[in-house]
VEXDRENGU-356793 format. One record per residue (C-alpha): x, y, z. Coordinates in steps of 0.05 Angstrom, whole numbers, plus 5000, padded with zeros to 4 digits. Example, Ala and Ser with C-alpha at 12.3 -4.5 7.8 and 13.67 -1.06 7.14 Angstrom:
REM VEXDRENGU-356793
524649105156 527349795143 
REM end
This chain:
REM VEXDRENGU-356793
602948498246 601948308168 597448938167 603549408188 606649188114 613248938152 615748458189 622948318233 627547968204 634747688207 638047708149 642547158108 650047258138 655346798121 660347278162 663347048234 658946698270 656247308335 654547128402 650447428445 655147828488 654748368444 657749148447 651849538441 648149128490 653649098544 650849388608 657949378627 659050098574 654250508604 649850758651 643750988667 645051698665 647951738586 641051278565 636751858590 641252378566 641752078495 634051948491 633152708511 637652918462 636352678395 628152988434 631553648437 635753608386 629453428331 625954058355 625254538294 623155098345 627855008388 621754838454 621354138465 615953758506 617853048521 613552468559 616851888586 612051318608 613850718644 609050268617 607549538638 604849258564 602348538551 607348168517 602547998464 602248658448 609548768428 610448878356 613348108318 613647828386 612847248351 617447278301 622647508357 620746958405 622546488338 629246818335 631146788405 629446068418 632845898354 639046278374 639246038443 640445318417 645545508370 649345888418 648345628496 653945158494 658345678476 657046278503 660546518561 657646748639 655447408612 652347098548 649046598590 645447188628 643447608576 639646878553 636246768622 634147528621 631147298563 627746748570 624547058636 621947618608 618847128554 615446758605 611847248635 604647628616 607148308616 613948708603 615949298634 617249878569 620350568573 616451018531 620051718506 616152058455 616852778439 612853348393 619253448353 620153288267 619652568275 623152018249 624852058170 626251468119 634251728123 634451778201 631651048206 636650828152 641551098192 639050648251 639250078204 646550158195 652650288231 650050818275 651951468237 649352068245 644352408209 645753038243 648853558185 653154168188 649154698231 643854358234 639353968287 638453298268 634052818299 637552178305 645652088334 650451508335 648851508408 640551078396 645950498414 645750598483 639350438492 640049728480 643449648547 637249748593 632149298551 633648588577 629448358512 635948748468 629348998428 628349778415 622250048373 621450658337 616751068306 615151788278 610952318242 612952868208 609953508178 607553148115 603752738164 607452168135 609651538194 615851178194 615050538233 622350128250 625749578300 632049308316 633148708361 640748498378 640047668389 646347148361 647346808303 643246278292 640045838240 633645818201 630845448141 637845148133 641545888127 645346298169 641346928200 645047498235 645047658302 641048328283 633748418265 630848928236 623149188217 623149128145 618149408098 614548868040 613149077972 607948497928 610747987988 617648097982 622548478022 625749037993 632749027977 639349218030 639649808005 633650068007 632049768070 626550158116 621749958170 612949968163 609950638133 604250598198 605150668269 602350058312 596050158346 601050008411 605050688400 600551078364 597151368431 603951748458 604852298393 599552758412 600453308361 600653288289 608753158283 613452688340 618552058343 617351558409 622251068434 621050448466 625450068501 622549318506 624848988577 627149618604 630249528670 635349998702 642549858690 645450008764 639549808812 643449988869 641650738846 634650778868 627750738836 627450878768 621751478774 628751868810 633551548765 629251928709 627752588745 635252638773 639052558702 633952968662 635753568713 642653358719 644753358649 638553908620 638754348685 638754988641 633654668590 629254568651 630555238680 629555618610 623455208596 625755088527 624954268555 619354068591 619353358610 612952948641 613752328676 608551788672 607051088696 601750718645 600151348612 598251748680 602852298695 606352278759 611652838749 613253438713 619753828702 619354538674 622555118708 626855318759 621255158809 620554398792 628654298786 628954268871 626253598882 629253288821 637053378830 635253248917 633652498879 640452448852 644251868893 651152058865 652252598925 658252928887 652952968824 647653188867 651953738905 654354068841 647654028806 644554498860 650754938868 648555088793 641555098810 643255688860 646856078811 641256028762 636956208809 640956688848 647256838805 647757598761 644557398693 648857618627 646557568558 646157978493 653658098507 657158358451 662257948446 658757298464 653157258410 648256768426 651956648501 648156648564 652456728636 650656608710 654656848750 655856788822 660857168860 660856858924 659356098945 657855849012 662555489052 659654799048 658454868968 666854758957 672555168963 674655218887 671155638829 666755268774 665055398710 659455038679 659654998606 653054738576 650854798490 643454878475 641754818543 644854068555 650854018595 656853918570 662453938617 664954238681 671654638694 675054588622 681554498633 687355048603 681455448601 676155448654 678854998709 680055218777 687655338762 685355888719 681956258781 687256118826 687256808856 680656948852 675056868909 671756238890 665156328852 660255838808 657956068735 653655738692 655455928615 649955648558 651055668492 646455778422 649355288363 643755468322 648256118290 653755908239 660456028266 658456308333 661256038403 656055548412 657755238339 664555148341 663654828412 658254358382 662954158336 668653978386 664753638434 666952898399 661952278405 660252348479 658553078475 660853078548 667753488525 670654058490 676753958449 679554418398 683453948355 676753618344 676154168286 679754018229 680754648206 685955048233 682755718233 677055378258 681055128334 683555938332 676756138337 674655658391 680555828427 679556478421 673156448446 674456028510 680356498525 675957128522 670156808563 676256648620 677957398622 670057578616 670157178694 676757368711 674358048707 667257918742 670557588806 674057988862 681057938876 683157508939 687058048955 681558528946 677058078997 669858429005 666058319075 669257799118 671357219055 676556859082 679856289043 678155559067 686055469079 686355909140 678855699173 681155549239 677555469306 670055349267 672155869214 676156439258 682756669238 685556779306 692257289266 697557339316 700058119310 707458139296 712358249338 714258929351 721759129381 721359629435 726459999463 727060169541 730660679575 737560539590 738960369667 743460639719 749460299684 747960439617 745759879586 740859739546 734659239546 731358949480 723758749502 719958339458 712658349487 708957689479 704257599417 696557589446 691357329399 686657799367 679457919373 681358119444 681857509475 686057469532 690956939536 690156379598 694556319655 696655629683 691355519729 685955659675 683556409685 685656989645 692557279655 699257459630 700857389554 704456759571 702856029534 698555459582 704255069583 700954389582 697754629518 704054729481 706554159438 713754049451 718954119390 721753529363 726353189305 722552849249 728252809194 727952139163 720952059177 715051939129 707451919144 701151959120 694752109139 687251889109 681251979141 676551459164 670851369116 666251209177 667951569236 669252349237 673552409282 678351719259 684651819229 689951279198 695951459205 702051049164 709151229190 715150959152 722651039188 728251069140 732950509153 739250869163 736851299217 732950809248 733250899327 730250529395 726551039435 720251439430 717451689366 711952319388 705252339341 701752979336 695453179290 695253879262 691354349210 695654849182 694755549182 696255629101 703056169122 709556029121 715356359141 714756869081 708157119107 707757739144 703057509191 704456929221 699056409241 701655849288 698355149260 691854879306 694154179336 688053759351 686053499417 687252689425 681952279459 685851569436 690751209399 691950529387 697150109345 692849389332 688749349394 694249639445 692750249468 698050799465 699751309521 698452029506 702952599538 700653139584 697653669538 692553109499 696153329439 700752809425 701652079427 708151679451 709251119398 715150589440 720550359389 725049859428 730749599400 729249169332 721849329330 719149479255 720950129232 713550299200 706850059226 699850469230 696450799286 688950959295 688051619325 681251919354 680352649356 674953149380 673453779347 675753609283 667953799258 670754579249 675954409204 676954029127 679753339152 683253409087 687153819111 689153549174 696753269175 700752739209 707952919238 712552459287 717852749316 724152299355 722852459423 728352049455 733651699415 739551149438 746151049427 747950449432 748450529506 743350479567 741651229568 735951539520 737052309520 732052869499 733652999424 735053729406 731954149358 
REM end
């Protein structure tokens, strides 16, 4: 690698002796997710145009191949003897990755190269040092803080880089994270770096920079005159249990660049040993991608913005939003959540969801729940976009106005924010103004029908022969025209089955709660809790109910749905269930435990939100102190 007119080295460093359970390479910090999103960033972000074509290649290289293997190999074994001893269980593994991955013929490399700038002498500096960003005011820098992060997939701890730019001049650069360790009777540092030679020697600290040509290795992946690639040596997913890393790829690029996707100004193409397997560009190509997602919360909201860019009433050129592009869909489905959601992303990279004070679901509250996706240009000096690219802090995954440090500065953002709120408070329709047959997720009952009992009406009859008078309150019939049923099952008078009615009770002094089984549907826990001073032998009644959402300020009034009991246990005793299947007898005798949980199997519980379902005990019988248990009144 003498011809490359570098070499890695570790420098002289007589500071604190550095192990190898380093920060940066902790795979304990990060994820998957925030390594693809930070590659594809600092791709987008170099893109002078603003269109960005990126390749990512899973490449299985021979290790003989990888730039100063040898000098690394020299490092590593060196620093494994200093530091074995010493290190502790997670030091030990980040050795045996090691020395694994030595051993073998070929390594497993992550490739992401992109037609953007390149890599300048000041960005690699910048890589060289503490991890500070080259990215100036307004502008669109091609190297963050954030190149860190990639140090936690390569189980060598050894990323590459190299560039072009329009001069047609290459940058060529390296940093490997190992331990402190010693050689030719000095010190080194934990940290090697590609460092350029000038007549044999290296240049000084200072002016520190990697080879001025690209190896022949990485040479191959910028295809057009001007690029930067990435390689990640000993790349290996952080969280296996996630999948294979062709839909770890896919799903994150679409999940964090769904609108750079969609807008095309991203196109990504996904390789294995330089033969492309996958591409992402377009609305048409997101589909598959975000169905790869294993997170199902991720993947649910990552197609409930796919629909609204694909579906959703497209805004843009609005006056007061220069630069600002909204989705906006008035109406979601049922099984796509029962809040609204904003979507905020900047230059077509997401950013965050539901901005609280602002944009969260709070902010909706009376407002039929819809999904918008809001994007927004940084490229125009203090525009929307700008200030929010500013505020976004390291992680760009936020949006905070006292990130600005001037004061006029968080005005404007907050300005901004509040006038897109009242832009979609404005675009969605009033709950109260319901259009077609919305009805809110509170009051789905019976597989999403409102059964609204009519109110009660007085009427007034005739006086009789005597002359009094008769007050006649007719009996509430549920609507739709469905006729009540009679006791022996057919239809009839307005009169209540009476073995479907759930008998009042007393539950003061009574707490419960009630979590649904992760496993079964229809399985609830139920935890009930007696306070001590009204503990009482008897009979304690268990009922399960969904609530209508009214309450005795509502002018209609909607009677709660209680759910049909199959079984109930407490341990493995089975508990006796009362003659409308609605409720289950829990025994108290005299000195039992005053709290315990009960496992309770319903049916029909598929046409409701078990989250919504509640627990409530009532005393059905009660003694005191004497032989005879009495019905407790209401």
């Amino acid at each position: 690698m003498q011809s490359l007119g570098a070499s890695l080295n570790f420098r002289t460093d007589d500071g604190p002796v550095q192990g190898f359970t380093n920060l940066h390479a902790d795979r304990d910090k990060t994820n998957d997710r925030s390594v693809i999103r930070e590659l594809l960033q600092n791709s987008l972000d170099a893109s002078p145009d603003r269109t960005c074509q990126v390749r990512v290649d899973l490449a299985n290289i021979s290790l003989e191949e990888i730039p100063f293997i040898k000098e690394y190999r020299s490092a590593f074994e060196a620093s494994a003897e200093y530091r074995e001893e010493h290190e502790p269980a997670t030091g030990k593994q980040a050795i045996q990755r090691i020395k694994e991955g030595l051993s073998g013929e070929y390594v497993q490399c992550l490739v992401c190269a992109d037609n953007g700038a390149g890599i300048g002498s000041a960005e690699l500096r910048s890589l060289y040092g503490s991890g500070a960003s080259t990215k100036g005011v307004g502008s669109r820098g091609s190297v963050g803080h954030g190149h860190l992060t990639a140090f936690a997939p390569s189980d060598f701890r050894y990323v590459l880089y190299a560039g072009r730019n329009q001069n047609a001049e290459e940058t060529f650069g390296g940093h490997a994270i190992l331990a402190s360790h010693k050689a030719d009777q000095e010190l080194r540092s934990a940290d090697g770096f590609v460092r350029e030679f000038t007549d044999g020697q290296q240049r000084l600290f200072d002016q520190e920079r990697g080879g001025r040509k690209i190896p022949t290795l990485m040479r191959p992946y910028i295809g057009g005159d001007t690029g930067s690639v990435v390689m990640i040596v000993g790349y290996k997913p952080i969280q296996e249990q996630n999948g294979n890393a062709v839909d770890l790829i896919l799903g994150s690029t679409a999940q964090h660049f769904l609108v750079a996707i969609h807008e095309l100004s991203l196109t990504l193409e996904l390789s294995r040993d330089k033969v492309t397997n996958h591409v992402l560009g377009g609305s048409a190509s997101l589909r598959d991608a975000v169905l790869g997602i294993p997170d199902s919360r991720v993947k649910k909201n990552t197609l409930r913005s796919l629909k609204t860019l694909e579906d959703g009433t497209h805004f843009k050129q609005l006056n007061q939003f220069p630069g600002v592009q909204i989705w906006f869909r008035k109406h979601i489905d049922k099984n796509e959540g029962r809040k609204a959601r904003v979507s905020v992303f900047r230059d077509g990279m997401w950013i965050v969801d539901n901005l609280p004070n602002y944009l969260g679901p709070a902010s909706f509250a009376k407002k039929v729940p819809f999904d918008a996706v809001v994007n927004l240009d940084s490229t125009e000096t203090r525009s929307f976009g700008s200030f929010v690219r500013d505020a976004e802090g390291a992680s760009h995954q936020d949006i905070r106005p006292n990130e600005l440090s001037n004061k006029n500065d968080q005005k404007a953002l907050r300005d901004f924010l509040k006038e897109l709120q009242n832009f979609l408070l404005q675009e969605a329709d009033d709950i109260g103004d319901q259009v077609e047959d919305y009805v809110p997720p509170e009051l789905m009952l019976m597989g999403g029908a409102v059964n609204l009992v009519q109110p009660k009406k007085r009427l007034t009859r005739e006086p009789d022969p005597v002359g009094k008078r008769h007050d006649d309150a007719p009996t509430p019939t549920p609507g739709n025209g469905i006729s009540p049923t009679n006791r022996g099952g057919g239809q009839g008078s307005g009169r209540e089955n009476v073995n479907q009615r759930v008998k009042p009770g007393n539950n003061t002094g009574i707490r419960t709660s009630c979590r649904p089984d992760n496993k079964r549907t229809g399985r609830f826990h139920i935890r009930w809790d007696i306070a001590e001073k009204t503990h009482q032998s008897g009979e304690l009644g268990l009922r399960l109910r969904v609530p209508s959402g009214t309450d005795r300020t509502s002018r209609n009034q909607v009677s709660p749905v209680y759910l049909a009991i199959t079984s109930a246990r407490i341990d493995q005793s089975p508990l006796a269930l009362d003659g409308s299947g609605r409720e289950v007898r829990i025994p108290i005798p005299k000195g039992a435990p005053i709290n315990g949980t009960v496992i309770v199997d319903v049916e029909d519980v598929d046409q409701f939100d078990r989250g919504l379902v509640e627990a409530e005990i009532v005393h059905r019988k009660r003694a005191d102190h004497h032989d005879n248990d009495e019905v407790s009144r209401t």
